[in-house]
C-alpha positions as a Markdown table, in Angstrom:
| # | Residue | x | y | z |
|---|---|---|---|---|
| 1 | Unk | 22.2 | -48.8 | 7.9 |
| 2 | Unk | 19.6 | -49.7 | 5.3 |
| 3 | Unk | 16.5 | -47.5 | 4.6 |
| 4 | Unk | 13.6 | -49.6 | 6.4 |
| 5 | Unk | 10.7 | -48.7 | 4.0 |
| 6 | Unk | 8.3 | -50.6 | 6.3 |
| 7 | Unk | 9.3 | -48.7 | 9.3 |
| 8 | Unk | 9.0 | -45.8 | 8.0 |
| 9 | Unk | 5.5 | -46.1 | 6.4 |
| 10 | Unk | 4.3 | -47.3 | 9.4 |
| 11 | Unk | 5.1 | -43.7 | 10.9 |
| 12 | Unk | 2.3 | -42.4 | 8.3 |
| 13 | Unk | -1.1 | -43.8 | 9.4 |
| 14 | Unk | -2.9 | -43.0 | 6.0 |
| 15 | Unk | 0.0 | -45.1 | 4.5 |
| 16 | Unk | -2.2 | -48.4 | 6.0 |
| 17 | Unk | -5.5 | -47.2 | 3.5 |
| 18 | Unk | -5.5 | -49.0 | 0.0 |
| 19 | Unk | -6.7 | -47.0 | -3.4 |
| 20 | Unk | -7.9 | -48.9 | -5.9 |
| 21 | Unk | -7.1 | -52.3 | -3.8 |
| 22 | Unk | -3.4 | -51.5 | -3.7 |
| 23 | Unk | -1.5 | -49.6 | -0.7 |
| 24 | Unk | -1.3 | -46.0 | -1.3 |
| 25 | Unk | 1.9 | -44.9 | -2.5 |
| 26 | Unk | 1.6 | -41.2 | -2.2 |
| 27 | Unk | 4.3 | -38.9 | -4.5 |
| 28 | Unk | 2.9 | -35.4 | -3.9 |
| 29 | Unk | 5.3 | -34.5 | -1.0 |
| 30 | Unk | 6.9 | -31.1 | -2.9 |
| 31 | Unk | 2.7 | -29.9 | -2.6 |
| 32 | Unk | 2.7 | -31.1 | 1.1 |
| 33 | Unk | 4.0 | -34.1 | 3.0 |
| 34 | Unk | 1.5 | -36.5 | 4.8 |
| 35 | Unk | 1.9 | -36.7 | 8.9 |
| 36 | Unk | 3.5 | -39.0 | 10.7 |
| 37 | Unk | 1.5 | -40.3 | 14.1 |
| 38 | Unk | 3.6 | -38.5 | 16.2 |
| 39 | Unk | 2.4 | -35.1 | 15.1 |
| 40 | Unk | -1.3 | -36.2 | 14.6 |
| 41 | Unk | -0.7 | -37.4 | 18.3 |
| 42 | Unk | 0.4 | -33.8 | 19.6 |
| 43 | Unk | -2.2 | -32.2 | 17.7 |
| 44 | Unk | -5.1 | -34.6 | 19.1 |
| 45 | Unk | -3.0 | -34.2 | 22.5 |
| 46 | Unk | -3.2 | -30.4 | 22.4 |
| 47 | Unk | -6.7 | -30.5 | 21.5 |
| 48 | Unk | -7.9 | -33.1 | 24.4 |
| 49 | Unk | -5.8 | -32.0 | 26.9 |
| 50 | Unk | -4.9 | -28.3 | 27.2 |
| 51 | Unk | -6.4 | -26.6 | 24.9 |
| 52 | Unk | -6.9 | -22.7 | 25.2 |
| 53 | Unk | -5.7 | -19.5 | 23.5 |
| 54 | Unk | -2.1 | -18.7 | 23.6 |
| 55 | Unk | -0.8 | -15.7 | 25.7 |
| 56 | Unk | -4.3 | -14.3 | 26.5 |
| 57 | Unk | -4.7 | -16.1 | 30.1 |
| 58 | Unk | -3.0 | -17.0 | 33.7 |
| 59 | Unk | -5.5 | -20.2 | 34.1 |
| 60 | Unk | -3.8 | -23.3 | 34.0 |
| 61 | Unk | -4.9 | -24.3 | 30.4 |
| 62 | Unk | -3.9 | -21.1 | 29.0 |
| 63 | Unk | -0.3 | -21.3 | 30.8 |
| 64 | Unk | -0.2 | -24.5 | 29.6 |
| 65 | Unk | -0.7 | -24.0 | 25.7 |
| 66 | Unk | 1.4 | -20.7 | 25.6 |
| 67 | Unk | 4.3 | -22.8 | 27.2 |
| 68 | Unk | 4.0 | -25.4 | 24.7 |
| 69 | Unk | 3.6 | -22.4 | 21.8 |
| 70 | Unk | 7.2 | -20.9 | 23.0 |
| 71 | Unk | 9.0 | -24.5 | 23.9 |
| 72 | Unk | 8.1 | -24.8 | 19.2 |
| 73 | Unk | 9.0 | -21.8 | 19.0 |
| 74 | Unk | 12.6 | -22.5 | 20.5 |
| 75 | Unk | 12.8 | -25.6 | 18.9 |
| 76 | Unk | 12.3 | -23.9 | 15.5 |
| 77 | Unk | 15.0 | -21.5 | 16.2 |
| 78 | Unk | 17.3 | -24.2 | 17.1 |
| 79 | Unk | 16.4 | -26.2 | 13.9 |
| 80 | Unk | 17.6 | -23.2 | 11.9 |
| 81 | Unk | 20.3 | -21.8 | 14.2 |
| 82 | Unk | 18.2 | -18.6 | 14.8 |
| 83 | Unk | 17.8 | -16.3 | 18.4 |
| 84 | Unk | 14.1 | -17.7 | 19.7 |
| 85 | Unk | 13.5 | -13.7 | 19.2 |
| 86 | Unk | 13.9 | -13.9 | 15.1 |
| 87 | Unk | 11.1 | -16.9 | 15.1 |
| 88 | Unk | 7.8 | -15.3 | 13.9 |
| 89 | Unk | 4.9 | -17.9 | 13.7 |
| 90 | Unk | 2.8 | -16.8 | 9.9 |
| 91 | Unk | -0.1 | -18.8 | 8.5 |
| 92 | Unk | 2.3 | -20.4 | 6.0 |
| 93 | Unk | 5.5 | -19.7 | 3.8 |
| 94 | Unk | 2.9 | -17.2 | 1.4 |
| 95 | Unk | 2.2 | -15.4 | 4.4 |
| 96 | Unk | 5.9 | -14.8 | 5.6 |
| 97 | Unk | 7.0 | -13.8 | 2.1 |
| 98 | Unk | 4.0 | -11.3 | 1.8 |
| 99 | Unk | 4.5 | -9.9 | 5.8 |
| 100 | Unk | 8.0 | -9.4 | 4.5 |
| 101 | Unk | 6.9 | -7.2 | 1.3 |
| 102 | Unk | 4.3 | -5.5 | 3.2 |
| 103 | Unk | 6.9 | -4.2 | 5.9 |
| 104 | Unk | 9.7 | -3.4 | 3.1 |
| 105 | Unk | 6.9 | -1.4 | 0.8 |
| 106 | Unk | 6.5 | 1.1 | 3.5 |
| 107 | Unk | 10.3 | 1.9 | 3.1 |
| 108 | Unk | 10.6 | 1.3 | -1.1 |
| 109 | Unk | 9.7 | 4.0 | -3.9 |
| 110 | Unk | 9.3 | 4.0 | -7.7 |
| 111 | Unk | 12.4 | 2.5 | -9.1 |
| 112 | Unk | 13.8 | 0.7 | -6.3 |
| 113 | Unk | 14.6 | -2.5 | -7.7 |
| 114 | Unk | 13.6 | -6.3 | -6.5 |
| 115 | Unk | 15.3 | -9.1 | -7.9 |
| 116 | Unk | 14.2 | -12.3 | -8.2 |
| 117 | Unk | 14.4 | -14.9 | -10.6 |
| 118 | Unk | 12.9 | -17.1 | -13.7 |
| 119 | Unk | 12.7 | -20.5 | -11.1 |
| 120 | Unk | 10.4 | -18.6 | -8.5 |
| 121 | Unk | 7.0 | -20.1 | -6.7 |
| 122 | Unk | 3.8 | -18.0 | -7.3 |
| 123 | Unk | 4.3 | -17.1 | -3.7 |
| 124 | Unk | 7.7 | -15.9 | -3.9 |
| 125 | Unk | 6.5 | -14.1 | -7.1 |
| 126 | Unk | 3.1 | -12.5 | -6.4 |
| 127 | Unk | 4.1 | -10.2 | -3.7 |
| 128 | Unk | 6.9 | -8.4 | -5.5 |
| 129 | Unk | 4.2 | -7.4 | -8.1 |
| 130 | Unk | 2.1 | -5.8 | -5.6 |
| 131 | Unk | 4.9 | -3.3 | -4.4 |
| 132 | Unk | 5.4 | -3.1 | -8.7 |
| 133 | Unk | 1.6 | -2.1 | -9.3 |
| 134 | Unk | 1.4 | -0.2 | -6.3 |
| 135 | Unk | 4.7 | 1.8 | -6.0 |
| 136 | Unk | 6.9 | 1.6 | -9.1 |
| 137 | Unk | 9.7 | -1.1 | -7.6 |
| 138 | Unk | 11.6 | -2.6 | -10.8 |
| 139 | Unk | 11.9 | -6.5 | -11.0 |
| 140 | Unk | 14.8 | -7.6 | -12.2 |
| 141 | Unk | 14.4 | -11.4 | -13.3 |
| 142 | Unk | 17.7 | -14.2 | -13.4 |
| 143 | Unk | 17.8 | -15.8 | -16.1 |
| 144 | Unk | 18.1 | -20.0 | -15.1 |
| 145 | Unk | 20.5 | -22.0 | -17.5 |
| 146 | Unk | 19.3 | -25.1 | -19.8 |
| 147 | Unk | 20.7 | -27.1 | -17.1 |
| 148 | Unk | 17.8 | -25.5 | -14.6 |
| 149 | Unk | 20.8 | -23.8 | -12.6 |
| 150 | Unk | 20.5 | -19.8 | -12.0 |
| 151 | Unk | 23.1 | -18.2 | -13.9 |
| 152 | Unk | 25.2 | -15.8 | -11.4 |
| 153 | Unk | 26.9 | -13.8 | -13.9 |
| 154 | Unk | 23.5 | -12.8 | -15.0 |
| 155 | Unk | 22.1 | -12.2 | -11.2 |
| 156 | Unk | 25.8 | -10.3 | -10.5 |
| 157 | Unk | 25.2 | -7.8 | -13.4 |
| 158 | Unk | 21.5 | -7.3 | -11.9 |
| 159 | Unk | 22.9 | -6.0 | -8.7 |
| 160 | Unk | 23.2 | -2.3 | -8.3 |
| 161 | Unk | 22.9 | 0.6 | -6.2 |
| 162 | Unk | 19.1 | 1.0 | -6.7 |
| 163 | Unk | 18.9 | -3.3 | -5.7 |
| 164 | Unk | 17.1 | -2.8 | -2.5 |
| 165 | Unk | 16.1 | -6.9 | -2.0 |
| 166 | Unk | 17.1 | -10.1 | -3.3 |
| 167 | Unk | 14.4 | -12.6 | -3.5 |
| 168 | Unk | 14.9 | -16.1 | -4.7 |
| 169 | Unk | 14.0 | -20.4 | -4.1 |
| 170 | Unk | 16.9 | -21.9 | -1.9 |
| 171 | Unk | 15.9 | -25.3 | -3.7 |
| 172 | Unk | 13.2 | -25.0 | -6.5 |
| 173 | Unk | 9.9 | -27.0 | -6.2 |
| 174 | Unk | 10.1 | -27.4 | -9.8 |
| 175 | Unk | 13.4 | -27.9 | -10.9 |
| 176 | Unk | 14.8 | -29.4 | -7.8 |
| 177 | Unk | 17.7 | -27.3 | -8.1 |
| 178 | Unk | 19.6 | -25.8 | -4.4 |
| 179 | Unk | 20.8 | -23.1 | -5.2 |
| 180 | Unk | 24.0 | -22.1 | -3.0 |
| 181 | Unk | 22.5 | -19.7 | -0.9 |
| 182 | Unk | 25.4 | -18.9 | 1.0 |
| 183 | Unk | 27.0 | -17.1 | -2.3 |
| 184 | Unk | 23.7 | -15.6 | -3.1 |
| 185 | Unk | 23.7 | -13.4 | 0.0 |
| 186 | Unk | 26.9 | -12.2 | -0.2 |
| 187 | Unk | 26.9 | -10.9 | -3.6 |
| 188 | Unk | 23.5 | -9.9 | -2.5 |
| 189 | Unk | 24.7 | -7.8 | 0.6 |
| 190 | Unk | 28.1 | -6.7 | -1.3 |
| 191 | Unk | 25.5 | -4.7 | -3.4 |
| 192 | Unk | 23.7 | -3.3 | -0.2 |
| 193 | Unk | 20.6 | -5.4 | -0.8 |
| 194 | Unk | 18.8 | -7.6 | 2.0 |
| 195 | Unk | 18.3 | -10.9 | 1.0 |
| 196 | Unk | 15.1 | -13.3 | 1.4 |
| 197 | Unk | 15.5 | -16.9 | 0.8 |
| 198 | Unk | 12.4 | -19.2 | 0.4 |
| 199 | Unk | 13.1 | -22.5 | 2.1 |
| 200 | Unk | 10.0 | -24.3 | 1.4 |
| 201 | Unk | 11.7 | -27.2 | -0.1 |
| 202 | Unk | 15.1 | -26.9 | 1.4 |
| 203 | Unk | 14.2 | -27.3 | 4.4 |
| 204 | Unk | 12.4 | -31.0 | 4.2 |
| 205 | Unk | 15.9 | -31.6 | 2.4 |
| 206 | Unk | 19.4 | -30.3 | 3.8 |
| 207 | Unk | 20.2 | -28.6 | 6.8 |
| 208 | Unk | 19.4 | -25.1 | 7.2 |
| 209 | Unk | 21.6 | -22.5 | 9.1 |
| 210 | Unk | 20.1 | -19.3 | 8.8 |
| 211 | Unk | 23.1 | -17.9 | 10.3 |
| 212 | Unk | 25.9 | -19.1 | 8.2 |
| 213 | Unk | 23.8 | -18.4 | 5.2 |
| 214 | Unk | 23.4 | -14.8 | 6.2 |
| 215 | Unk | 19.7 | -14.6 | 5.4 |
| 216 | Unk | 18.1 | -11.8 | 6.4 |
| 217 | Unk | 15.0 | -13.4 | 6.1 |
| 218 | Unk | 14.3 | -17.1 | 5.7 |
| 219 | Unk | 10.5 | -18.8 | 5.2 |
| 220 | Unk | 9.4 | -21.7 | 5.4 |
| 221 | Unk | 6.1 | -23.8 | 5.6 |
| 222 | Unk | 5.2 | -26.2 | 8.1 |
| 223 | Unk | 3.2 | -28.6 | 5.9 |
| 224 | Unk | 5.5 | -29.6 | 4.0 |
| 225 | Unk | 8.1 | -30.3 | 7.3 |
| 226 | Unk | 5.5 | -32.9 | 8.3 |
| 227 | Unk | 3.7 | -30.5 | 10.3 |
| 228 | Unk | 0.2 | -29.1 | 10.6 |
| 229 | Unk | -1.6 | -27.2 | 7.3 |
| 230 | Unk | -1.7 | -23.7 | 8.5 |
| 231 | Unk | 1.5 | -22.8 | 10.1 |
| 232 | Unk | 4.6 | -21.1 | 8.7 |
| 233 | Unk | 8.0 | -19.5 | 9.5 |
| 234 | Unk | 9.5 | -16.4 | 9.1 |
| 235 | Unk | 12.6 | -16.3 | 10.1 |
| 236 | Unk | 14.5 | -12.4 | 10.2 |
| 237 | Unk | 17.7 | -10.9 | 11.4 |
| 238 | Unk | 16.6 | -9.3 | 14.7 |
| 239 | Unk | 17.7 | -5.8 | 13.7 |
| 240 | Unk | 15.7 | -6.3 | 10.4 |
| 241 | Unk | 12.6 | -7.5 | 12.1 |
| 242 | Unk | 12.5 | -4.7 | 14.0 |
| 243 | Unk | 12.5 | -2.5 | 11.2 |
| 244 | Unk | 9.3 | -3.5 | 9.7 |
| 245 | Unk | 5.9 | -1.9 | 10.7 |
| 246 | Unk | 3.3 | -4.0 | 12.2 |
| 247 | Unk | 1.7 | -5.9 | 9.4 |
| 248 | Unk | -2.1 | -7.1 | 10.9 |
| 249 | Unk | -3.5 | -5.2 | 13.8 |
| 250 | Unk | -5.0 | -7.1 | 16.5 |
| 251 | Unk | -6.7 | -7.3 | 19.8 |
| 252 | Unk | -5.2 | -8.1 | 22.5 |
């Protein structure tokens, strides 16, 4: 069927304004996508008609909301092909990569080694220095070809015994490369290291199966899906969740 270019911008309300007497024709989506009615709809909906805080009452609002919160959160974990119990609700993708480093660092010592590579986001980035300032981890950087693809026999003669993560883009935001994932993690986990893939980009993209990937951990931003500013995923391997310490405290 042909691409209806109408149809679809009439999904995107702000698509009807005009800048500088022209209609908008907005190209920022790898920053953040624009939202279609139906999720300025749900968020007005939620707002108007049941609002309350999520698993902190029995009153009808409250039961409401936090039914709503878990029926997203199994709708995330079917997106991905994840258990409902590996679907952790973050602030954003920055968040889930930093929970991730904070729980790891309580486990990692001076010259465990992180490797990431040249084609990383700031977010996917920053974190790993932290547990480099702060403990002595070793990042190992893979080199990315003049074609903008990662070179593997470079990232294969990274891996060793002391290789305690794997950290890399599954599509750049830059480059627009996908990387193949898949591949990634096994050479990742045939070297004993977990594996963290940052699906920011991906996701918008290709199908994701977090399962057939073997990711151990998986993030991913709901701004750029479409969805609400302030949201992310992080998706883990229940056995490797479980391992991380808590990373806020809170009241309940």
């Amino acid at each position: 069927m042909a691409f209806d270019v109408e149809k679809v911008r009439a999904e995107f309300p702000i698509l009807g304004r005009e800048v500088h007497g022209k209609p908008l024709i907005y190209l920022d989506s790898a920053a953040s996508a624009q939202k279609p009615r139906a999720v300025i709809d749900a968020m007005t909906r939620a707002m108007e008609h049941s609002y309350a805080n999520v698993h902190r009452g029995l009153h009808t609002l409250a039961n409401e909301t936090t039914d709503a919160y878990e029926a997203a959160r199994r709708k995330v974990a079917a997106f991905i092909n994840a258990g409902e119990h590996e679907v952790v609700f973050t602030k954003g993708g920055t968040e889930a990569v930093n929970l991730v480093a904070a729980g790891l660092g309580a486990s990692l010592k001076s010259g465990d080694e992180i490797v990431i590579s040249e084609m990383e986001h700031h977010a996917n980035i920053v974190p790993w220095h932290f547990l480099r300032e702060r403990l002595g981890v070793v990042l190992k950087w893979v080199r990315v070809t003049d074609d903008g693809a990662l070179d593997l026999e470079h990232f294969q003669s990274l891996l060793g015994p002391k290789t305690k993560l794997v950290a890399l883009s599954h599509m750049s935001n830059v480059l627009g490369t996908i990387n193949d994932a898949k591949a990634l993690a096994r050479m990742a986990h045939e070297a004993g290291a977990l594996v963290l893939f940052g699906g920011c980009q991906a996701i918008v993209h290709k199908p994701v199966d977090v399962k057939d990937l073997d990711a151990d951990f998986y993030v991913f931003s709901g701004h750029k899906l479409y969805g609400p500013t302030g949201i992310g995923i992080l998706y883990g391997k229940a056995e490797e969740l479980a391992k991380l310490p808590p990373y806020q405290g809170a009241a309940r």
